[in-house]
N, C-alpha and C positions, 0 to 999 in steps of 0.2 A: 461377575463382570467379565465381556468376551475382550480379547486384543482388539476386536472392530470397534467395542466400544468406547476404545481409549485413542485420544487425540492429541497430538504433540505439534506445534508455532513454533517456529524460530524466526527471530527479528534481527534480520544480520543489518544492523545498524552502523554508524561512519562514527558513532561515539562510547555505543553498547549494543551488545548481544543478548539478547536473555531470551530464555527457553521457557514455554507455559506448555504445564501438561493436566489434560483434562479428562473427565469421564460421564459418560450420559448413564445417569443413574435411569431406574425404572419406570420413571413418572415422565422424562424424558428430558428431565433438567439439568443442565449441563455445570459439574462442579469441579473447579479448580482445585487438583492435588498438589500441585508441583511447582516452585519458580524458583528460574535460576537465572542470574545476572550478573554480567562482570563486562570488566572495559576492554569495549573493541580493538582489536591488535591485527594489523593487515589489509584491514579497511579504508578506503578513501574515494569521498561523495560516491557512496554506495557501490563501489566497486572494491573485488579485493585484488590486493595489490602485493601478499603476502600470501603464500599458500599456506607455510607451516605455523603461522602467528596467530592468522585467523582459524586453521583447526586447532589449536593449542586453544583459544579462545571460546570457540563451540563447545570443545570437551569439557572444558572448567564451567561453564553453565550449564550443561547436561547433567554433570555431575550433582552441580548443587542442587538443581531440579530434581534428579534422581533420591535426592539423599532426603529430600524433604518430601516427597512422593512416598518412596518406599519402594519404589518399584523401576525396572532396567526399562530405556525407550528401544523398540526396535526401528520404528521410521517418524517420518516429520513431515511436515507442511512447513515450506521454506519460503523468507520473502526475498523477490530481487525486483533492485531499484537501479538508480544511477540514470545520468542525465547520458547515456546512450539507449535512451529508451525513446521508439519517437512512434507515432500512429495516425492513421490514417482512416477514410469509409469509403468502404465498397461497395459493388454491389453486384450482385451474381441474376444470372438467368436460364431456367432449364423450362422444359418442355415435361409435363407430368405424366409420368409412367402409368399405361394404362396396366390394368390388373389381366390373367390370365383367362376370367371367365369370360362370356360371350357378351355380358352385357359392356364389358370396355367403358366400366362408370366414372370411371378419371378423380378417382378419390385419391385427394393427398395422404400418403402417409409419412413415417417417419424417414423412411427412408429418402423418400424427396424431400424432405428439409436436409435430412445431412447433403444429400448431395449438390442443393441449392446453396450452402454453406461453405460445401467444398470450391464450388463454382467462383464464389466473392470472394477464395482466400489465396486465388490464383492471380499473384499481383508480382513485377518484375522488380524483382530487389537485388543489392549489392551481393558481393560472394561474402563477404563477412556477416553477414544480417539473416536471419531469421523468425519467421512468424510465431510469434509465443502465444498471441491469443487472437481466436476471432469471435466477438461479441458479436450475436444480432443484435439490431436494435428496432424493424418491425420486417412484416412480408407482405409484398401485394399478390393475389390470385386475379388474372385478368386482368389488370389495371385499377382493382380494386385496394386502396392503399391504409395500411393502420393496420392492421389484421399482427397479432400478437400469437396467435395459435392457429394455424392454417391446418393442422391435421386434421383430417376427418372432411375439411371442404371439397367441394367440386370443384374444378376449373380444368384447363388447359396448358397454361403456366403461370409457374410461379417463381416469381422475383426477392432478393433477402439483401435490406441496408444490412451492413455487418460495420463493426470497428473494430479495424486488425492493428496489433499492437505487436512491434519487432522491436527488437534486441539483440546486441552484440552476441553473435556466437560465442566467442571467448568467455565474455565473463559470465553467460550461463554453464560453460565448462566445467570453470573455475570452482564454481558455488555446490555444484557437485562433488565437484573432487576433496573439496573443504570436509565437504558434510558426509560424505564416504571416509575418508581419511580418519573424521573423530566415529568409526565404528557403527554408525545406524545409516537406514537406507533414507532415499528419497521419496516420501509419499506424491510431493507435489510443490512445482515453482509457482507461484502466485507472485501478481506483481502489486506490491506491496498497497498501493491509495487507493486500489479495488480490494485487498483484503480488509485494512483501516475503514473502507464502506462497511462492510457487515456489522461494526460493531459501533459506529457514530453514526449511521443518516436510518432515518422511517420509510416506509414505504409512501407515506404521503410527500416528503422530500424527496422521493425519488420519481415521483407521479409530478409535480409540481415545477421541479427543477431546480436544481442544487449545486452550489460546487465545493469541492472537500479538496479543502489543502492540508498537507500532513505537513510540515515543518517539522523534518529533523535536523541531525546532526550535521549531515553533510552535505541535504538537495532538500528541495523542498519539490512533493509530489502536488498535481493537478489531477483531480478526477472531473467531471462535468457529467450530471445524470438529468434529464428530460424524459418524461413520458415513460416512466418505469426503464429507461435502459443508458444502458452510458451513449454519450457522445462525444467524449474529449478526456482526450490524456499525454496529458504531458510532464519534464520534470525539468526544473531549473537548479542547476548548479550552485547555489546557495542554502545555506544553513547557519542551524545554533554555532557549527565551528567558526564559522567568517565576524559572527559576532563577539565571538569569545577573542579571538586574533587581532581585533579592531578596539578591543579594551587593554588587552595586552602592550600594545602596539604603542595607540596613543598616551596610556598613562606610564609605560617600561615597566611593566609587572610580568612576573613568570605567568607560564598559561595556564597554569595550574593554582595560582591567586586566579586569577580573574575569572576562570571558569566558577570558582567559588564564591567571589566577588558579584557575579551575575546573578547566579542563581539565590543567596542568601540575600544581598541587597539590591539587586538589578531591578529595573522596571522599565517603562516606555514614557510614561506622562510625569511632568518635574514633582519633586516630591513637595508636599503639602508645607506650612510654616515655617520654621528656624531648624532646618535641616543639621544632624550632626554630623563631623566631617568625618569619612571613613580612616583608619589605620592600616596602609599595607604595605608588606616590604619591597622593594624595587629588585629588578633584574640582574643590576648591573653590581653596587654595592653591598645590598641585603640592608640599608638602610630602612627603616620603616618612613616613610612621609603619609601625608595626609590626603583624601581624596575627595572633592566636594560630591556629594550625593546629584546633587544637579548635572553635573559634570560628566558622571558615569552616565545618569540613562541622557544624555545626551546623545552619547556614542551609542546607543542600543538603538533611539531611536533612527539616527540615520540609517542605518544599517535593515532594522525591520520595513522602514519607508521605502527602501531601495529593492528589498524581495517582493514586497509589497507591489509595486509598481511595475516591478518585472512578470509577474501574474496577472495584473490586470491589462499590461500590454498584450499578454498571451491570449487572454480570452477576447479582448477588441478583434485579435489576430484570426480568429477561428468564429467571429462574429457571435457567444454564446453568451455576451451580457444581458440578451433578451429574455434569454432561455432562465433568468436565474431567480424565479417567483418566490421560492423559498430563502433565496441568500446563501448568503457563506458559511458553511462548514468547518472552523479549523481546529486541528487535531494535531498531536505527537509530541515531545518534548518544547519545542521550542513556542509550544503556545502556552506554554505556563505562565510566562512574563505576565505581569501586571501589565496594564491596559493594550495588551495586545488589540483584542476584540473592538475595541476603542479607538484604538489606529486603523484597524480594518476596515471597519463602518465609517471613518474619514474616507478614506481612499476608495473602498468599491462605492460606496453611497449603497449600500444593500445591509439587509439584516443581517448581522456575525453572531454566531453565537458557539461557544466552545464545546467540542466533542469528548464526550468522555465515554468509555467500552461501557454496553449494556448486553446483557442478557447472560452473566455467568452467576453460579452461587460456591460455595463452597469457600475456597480463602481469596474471592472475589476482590475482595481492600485489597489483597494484594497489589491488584492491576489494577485499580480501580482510579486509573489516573490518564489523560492525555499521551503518555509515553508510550502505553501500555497498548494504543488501541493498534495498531498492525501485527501483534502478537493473541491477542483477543478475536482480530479478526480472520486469522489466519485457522482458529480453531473452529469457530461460526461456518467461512469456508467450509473448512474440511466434515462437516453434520451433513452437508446437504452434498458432498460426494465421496460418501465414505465407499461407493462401490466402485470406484475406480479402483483397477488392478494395481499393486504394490511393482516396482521396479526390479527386474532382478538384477545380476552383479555384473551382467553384462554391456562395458562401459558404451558403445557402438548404438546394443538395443536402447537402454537407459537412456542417452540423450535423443535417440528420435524422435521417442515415446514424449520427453519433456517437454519437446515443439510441437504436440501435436495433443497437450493438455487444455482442458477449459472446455472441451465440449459438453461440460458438464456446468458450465455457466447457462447453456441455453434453457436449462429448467429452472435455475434460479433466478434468469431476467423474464421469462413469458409466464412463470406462474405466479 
């Protein structure tokens, strides 16, 4: 087994970190060695807010990764999210390079898609803002439109819808300097509900029209794919934390009950016959009182209806409810609740069905869970650009290089 064929995700999450490391055995099955996990320190709605908390936090899941691997990471596939994440679609236009021989036969090649690509990525942004990705999403040659592979055609020009997705300069910085600080380099920033895709939606979900909400901790991500390519991304400043805050809150329980209170007894739809009352201690006294099971997912439910809502204002917003044949996609911790899926298919009126990571073996149950899938998919990612060049220690080169990642998305949306 070569270092190229060993693959490292991290899920720099607003409530957990954990590191998955994998290996493409010979057959070319991709098998999970390694997971490590522990609670996020620095983090807040997917931005870090701590330099030395959240590298203290990175190295303590590397480790444990490490220690159950067997083996030292030297780089990673990193995810960044955070509701200063905003996108847009372009669209570029160049004139097709004739070739040098006599015949001047105006065949596209690669080189005219990148520079068609370069064309649509030239877009006037803020001095703090920067292009993290540009997806195509089809190309016209001549006015001929859909075309998904234009290399090798004839034409005179050729045109390319792209969807450019920017982000805070800083807290791409930031996510560097973290993941340098705990010792290994940066393979590659992915933005997190495009990583979370590779490992929850199909190709025919992607063909059909789909949209993938990651609900985590601290934002909940929007992906939107049509026609084999994305067309929408956004992220809303809510999460499993606002929920957990909103139990605490109204019942005066520490957050540390209530997060536990959520998850062991939580749900979304009231609970079935002669409910038993829960037992938990209060914030204020340490008294124990009683909590009606109706009561709690009460509070859950408003809180889910109100993310809920807030997504489906965003898609009315971007006109893509049409786009969405396949339905809703949801994925990440926070869709573990009992009838989430149930609350969703109320509110979008569209198929929901829950996303769970597919395509790893090895200690696969480990992640084999909704939490798991931006860490999952972060490794999927990185199979299909494992020949992207490694970053050297060059902090200046290192982050040029990181705004100028994903050109290696273009083989994984047109093939």
């Amino acid at each position: 087994m070569t270092v190229a064929d060993r693959l490292v995700g991290i899920d720099l999450g607003t409530t957990k970190i954990s590191v998955i490391i994998a290996e493409v055995d010979e057959e070319g099955d991709v098998q999970v060695v390694g997971v490590g996990e522990t609670e996020s320190r620095g983090m807040r709605r997917g931005v870090v807010v701590n330099i030395d908390k959240t590298t203290e936090a990175i190295s303590d899941a590397i480790d444990q990764a490490e220690q159950m691997a067997g083996i030292k990471v030297r780089d990673a596939f990193v995810g960044i999210a955070g509701d200063h994440i905003r996108s847009i679609n372009s669209r570029g236009v160049i004139a097709v390079s004739r070739g040098h021989g006599v015949s001047r036969s105006n065949v596209i090649t690669q080189i005219d898609v990148e520079r068609v690509i370069e064309a649509a990525r030239a877009v006037a942004l803020p001095m703090d803002r920067e292009v993290l990705h540009v997806l195509p999403q089809e190309f016209s040659v001549d006015d001929e439109a859909g075309i998904h592979e234009p290399v090798g055609m004839t034409g005179l020009r050729l045109e390319a819808d792209v969807h450019i997705i920017t982000g805070a300069i800083a807290s791409a910085q930031n996510i560097y300097r973290c993941v340098k600080s705990s010792g290994i380099g940066l393979r590659g920033l992915v933005l997190e509900p495009l990583a979370s895709s590779y490992a929850v939606l199909n190709d025919e979900e992607k063909e059909l029209g789909v949209a993938l909400l990651d609900l985590g901790g601290g934002t909940t991500d929007i992906a939107v794919f049509y026609d084999s390519s994305i067309r929408h991304t956004s992220v809303i400043g809510l999460g499993g934390v606002n929920v957990t805050r909103d139990i605490a809150m109204v019942l005066g329980i520490p957050i540390e009950q209530a997060e536990k209170l959520k998850i062991e007894k939580g749900g979304i739809l009231a609970p079935f016959g002669d409910s038993v009352p829960l037992k938990v201690e209060t914030a204020l006294d340490g008294r124990v009182r009683e909590i009606n099971p109706t009561e709690l997912n009460e509070i859950i439910r408003a809180r889910m209806e109100e993310i809920f809502e807030m997504v489906l204002r965003e898609l009315k917003r971007v006109d893509c409810m049409g786009l969405l044949s396949s339905g809703i996609v949801i994925t990440g911790g926070g869709s573990q609740l009992s009838g989430t899926t149930m609350l969703a298919e109320e509110i979008f009126r569209k198929p929901v069905r829950s996303g769970i990571p597919r395509g790893l073996h090895g200690l696969a149950d480990a992640v084999n869970n909704p939490a798991h899938a931006t860490g999952v998919g972060l490794i999927l990612y990185g199979i299909k650009n494992q020949d992207e060049p490694r970053f050297s220690g060059d902090d200046t080169v290192v982050f040029k290089r990181i705004l100028k990642l994903f050109k290696g998305w273009f083989d994984g949306l047109i093939n």
